[in-house]
C-alpha positions in Angstrom: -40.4 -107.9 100.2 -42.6 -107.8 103.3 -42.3 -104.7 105.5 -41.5 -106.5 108.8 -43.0 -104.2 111.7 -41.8 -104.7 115.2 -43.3 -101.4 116.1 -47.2 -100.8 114.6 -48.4 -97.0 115.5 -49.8 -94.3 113.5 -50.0 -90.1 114.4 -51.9 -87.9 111.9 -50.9 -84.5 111.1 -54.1 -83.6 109.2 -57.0 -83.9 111.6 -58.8 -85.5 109.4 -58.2 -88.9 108.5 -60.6 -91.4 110.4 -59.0 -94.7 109.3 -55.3 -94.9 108.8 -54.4 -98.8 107.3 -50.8 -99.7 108.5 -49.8 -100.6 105.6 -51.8 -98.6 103.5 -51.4 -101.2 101.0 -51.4 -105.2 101.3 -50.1 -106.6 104.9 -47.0 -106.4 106.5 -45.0 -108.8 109.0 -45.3 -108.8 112.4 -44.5 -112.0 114.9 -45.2 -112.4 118.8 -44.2 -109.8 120.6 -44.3 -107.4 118.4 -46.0 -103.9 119.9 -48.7 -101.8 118.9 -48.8 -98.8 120.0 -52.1 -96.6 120.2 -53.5 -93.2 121.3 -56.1 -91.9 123.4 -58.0 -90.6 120.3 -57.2 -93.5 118.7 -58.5 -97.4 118.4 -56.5 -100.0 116.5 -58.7 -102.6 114.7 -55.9 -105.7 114.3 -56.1 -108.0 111.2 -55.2 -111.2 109.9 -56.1 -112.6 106.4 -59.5 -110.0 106.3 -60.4 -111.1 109.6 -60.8 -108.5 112.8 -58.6 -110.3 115.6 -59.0 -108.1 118.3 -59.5 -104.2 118.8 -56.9 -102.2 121.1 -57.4 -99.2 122.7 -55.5 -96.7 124.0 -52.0 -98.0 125.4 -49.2 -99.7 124.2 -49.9 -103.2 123.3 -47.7 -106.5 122.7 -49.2 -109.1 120.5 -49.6 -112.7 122.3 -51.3 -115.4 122.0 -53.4 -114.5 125.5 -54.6 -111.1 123.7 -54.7 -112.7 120.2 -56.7 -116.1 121.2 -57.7 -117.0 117.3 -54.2 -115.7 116.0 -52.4 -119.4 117.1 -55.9 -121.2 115.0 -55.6 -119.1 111.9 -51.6 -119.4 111.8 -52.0 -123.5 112.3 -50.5 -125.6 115.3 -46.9 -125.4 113.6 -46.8 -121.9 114.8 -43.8 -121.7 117.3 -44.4 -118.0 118.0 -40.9 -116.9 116.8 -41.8 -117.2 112.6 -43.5 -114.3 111.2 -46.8 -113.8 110.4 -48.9 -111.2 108.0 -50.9 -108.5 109.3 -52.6 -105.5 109.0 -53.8 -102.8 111.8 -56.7 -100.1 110.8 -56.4 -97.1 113.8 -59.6 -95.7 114.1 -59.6 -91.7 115.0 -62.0 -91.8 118.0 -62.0 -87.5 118.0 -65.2 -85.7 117.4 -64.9 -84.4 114.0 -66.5 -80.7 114.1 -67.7 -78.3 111.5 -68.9 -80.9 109.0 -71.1 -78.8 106.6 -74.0 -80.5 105.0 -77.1 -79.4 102.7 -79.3 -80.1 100.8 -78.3 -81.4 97.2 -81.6 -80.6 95.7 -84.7 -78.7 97.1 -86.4 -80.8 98.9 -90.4 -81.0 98.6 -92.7 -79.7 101.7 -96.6 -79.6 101.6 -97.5 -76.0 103.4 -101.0 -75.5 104.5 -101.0 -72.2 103.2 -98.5 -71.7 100.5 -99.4 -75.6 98.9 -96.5 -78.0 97.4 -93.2 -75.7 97.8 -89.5 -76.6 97.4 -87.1 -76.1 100.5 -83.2 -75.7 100.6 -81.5 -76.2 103.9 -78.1 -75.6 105.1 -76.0 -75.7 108.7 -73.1 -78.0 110.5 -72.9 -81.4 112.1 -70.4 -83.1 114.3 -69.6 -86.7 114.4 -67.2 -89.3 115.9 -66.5 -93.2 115.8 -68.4 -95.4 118.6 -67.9 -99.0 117.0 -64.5 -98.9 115.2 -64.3 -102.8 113.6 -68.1 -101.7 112.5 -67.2 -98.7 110.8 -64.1 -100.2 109.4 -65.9 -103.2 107.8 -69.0 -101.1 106.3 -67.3 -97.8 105.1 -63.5 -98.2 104.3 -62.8 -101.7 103.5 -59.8 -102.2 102.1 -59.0 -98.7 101.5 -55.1 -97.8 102.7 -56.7 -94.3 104.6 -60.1 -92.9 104.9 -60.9 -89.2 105.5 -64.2 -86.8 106.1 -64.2 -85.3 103.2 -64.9 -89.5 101.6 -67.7 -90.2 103.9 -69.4 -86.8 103.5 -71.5 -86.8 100.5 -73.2 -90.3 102.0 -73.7 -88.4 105.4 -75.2 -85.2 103.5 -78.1 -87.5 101.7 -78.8 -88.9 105.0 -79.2 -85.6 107.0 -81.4 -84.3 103.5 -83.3 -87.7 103.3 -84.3 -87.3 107.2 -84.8 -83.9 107.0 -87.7 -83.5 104.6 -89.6 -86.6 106.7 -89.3 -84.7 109.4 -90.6 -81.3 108.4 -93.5 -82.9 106.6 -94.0 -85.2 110.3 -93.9 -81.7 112.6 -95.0 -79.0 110.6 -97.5 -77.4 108.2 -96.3 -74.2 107.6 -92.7 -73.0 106.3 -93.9 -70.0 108.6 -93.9 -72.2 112.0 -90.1 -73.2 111.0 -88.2 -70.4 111.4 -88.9 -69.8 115.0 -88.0 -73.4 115.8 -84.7 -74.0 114.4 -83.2 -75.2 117.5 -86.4 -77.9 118.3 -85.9 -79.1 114.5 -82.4 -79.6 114.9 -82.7 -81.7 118.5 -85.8 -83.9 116.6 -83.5 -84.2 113.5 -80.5 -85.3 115.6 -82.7 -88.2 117.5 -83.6 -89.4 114.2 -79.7 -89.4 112.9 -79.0 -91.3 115.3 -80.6 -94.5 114.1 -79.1 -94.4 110.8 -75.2 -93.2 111.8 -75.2 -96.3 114.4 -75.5 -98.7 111.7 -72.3 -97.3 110.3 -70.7 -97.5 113.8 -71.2 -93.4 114.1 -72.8 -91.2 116.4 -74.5 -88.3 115.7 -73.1 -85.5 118.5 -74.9 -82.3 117.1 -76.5 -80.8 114.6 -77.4 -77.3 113.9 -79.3 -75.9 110.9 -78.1 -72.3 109.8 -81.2 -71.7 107.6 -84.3 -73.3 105.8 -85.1 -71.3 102.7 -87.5 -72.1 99.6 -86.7 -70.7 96.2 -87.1 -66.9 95.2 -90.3 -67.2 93.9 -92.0 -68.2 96.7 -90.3 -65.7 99.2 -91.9 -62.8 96.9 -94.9 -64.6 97.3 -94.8 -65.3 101.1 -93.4 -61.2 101.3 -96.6 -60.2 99.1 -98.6 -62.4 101.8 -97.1 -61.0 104.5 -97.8 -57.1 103.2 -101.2 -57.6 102.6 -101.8 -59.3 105.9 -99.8 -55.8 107.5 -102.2 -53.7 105.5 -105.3 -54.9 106.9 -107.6 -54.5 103.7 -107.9 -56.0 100.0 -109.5 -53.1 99.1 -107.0 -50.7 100.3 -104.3 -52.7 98.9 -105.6 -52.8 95.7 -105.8 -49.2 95.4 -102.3 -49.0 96.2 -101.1 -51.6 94.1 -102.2 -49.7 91.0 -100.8 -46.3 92.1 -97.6 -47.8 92.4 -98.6 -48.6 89.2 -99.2 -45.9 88.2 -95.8 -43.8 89.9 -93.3 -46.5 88.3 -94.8 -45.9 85.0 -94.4 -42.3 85.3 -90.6 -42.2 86.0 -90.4 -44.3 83.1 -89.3 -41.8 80.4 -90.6 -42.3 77.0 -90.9 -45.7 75.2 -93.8 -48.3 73.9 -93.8 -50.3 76.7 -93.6 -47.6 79.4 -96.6 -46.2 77.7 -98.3 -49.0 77.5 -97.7 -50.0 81.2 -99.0 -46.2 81.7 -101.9 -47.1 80.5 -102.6 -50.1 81.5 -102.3 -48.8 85.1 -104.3 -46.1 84.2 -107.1 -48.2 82.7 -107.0 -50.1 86.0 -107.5 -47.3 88.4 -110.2 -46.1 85.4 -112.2 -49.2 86.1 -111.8 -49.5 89.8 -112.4 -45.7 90.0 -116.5 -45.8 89.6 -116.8 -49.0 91.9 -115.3 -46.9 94.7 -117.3 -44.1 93.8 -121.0 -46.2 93.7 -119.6 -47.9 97.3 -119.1 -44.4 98.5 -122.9 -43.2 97.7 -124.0 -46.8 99.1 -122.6 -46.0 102.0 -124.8 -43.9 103.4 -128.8 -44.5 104.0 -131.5 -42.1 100.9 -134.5 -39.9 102.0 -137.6 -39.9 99.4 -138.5 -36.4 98.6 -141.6 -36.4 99.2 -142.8 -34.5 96.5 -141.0 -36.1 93.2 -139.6 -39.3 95.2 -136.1 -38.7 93.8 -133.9 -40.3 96.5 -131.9 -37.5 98.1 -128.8 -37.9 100.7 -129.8 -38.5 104.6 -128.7 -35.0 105.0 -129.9 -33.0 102.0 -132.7 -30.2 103.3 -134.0 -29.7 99.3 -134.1 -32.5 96.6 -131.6 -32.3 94.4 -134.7 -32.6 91.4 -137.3 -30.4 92.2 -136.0 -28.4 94.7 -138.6 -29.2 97.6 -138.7 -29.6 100.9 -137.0 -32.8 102.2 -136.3 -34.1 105.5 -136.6 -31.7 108.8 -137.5 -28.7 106.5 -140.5 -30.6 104.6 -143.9 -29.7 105.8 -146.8 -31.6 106.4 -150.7 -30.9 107.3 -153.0 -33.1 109.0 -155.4 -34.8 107.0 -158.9 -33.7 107.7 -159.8 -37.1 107.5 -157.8 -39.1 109.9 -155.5 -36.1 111.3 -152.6 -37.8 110.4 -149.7 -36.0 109.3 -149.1 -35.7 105.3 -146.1 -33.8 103.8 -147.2 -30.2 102.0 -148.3 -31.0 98.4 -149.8 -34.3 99.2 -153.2 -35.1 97.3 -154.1 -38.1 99.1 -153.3 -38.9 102.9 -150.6 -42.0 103.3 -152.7 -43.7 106.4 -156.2 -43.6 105.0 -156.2 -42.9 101.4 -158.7 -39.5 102.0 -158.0 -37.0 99.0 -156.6 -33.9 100.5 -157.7 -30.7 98.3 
């Protein structure tokens, strides 16, 4: 038997239901004058045999044919608008639902400039609400007898994800230019929702990103990045890379592999060892003895091979010649070839 409703209205304890179906399931009997009663949050979507009559707002409503023009067609000319007639009403929460939570499902791919092809996870909060209630009705719930947040979620999420990763490959190059612009992401992000939630009869009223992360791998990498960039100098860096090294395998007590890491690390520093040592006697500018011609430091007074006279403290003579000065122990004269002695 029919449930015959002289009074339609609907109140809902749970905050959050967005489509209530009175009744949830089938139609129920209502005639002219009958009353529909709906809240301020609330817009009632009135049908008739699957087809949206009329939508109510907020008041209390009595069903006639002025406010129900097609109702008299559909019913048929015999209708004396005393007989009863089947019906269904949908109210529409029109709230702002807050504190939705969305993220991404799966990383999501994101070319960097500096860091190449890399794999981002996102996560923050959304609000919603209902803008075109016979729209949302017909394209999400259907003939479901209720329809809640947690139903239309998941679909919102892949939106939010899809829209997303377009975005930060539009705007950006770097996963380091993100972080400082959370709040200019989410306002471009929210523009975009908007397109896609309005064809669903939803608006999008915020969105706010808690954080943008990419997977542990690439953090160390992007933390190794940011250490050498802090020290200045490969160089440097790589000397202090191996005596770390060097120091972990040390507290390391006993074992194959600590030994081996031992002297691995030791081999390293090994090998780097005389490189730093032949850039440290490149450094400075050689002085010619000028008695052997063994190259001798800038500063050196003797030669280190035959203990001569070098720089300042060599002496010369003037060639009898040209009277040109040659270094002491010279046999010919370095401007005009005379022999000297």
């Amino acid at each position: 038997m029919a449930t015959f409703m002289e009074v339609i209205e609907y109140l809902d304890n749970s905050g959050q239901q967005m489509v209530h179906r009175v009744p949830e399931d089938g139609s129920g009997e209502a005639k002219i004058g009958s009353q529909v009663v709906v809240r301020e949050s609330q817009q009632a979507v009135f049908f008739r045999d699957g087809k949206a009559l009329d939508v109510f707002g907020a008041g209390r409503h009595t069903l006639t044919t002025m406010n129900l023009p097609l109702l008299a067609e559909l019913v048929g000319k015999a209708f004396d608008g005393k007989s009863p007639f089947r019906v269904e009403v949908c109210f529409v929460s029109t709230k702002v639902f807050t504190d939705l939570k969305w993220g991404t499902p799966e990383p999501i791919p994101f070319r960097d400039a500096e860091l190449q092809m890399i794999r981002l996870r996102s996560h923050g909060i959304y609000s919603t609400r209902i803008t075109d209630a016979q729209l949302f009705v017909n394209k999400m719930v259907g003939t479901q007898g209720f329809y809640t947040t947690e139903q239309v979620d998941n679909f919102l999420k892949s939106i939010i994800s899809s829209r997303l990763a377009d975005y930060l490959g539009e705007n950006y190059k770097s996963i380091f230019d993100v972080a400082s612009h959370y709040d200019e992401l989410a306002a471009g992000l929210k523009a975009r929702l908007q397109e896609d939630f309005s064809k669903y009869g939803l608006e999008t009223v915020d969105v706010y990103i808690n954080a943008i992360t990419p997977p542990p791998e690439v953090t160390a990498r992007m933390d190794e990045r940011a250490g050498m960039a802090a020290i200045g100098d490969m160089n440097q860096y790589l000397k202090f890379k191996a005596a770390n090294a060097m120091g972990d395998a040390a507290k390391q007590e006993g074992g194959a592999a600590g030994t081996g890491v031992g002297m691995g690390a030791g081999l390293g520093m090994g090998m780097m060892m005389p490189g730093m040592l032949s850039q440290a006697m490149a450094a400075g500018p050689m002085l010619a003895c000028p008695k052997c011609g063994t190259q001798n430091q800038q500063t050196a007074k003797f030669c280190s091979n035959c203990g001569g006279p070098v720089g300042a403290v060599a002496a010369t003579v003037p060639c009898p010649k040209c009277g040109k000065p040659v270094p002491a122990g010279s046999k010919f004269c370095n401007d005009c070839g005379n022999k000297i002695g």
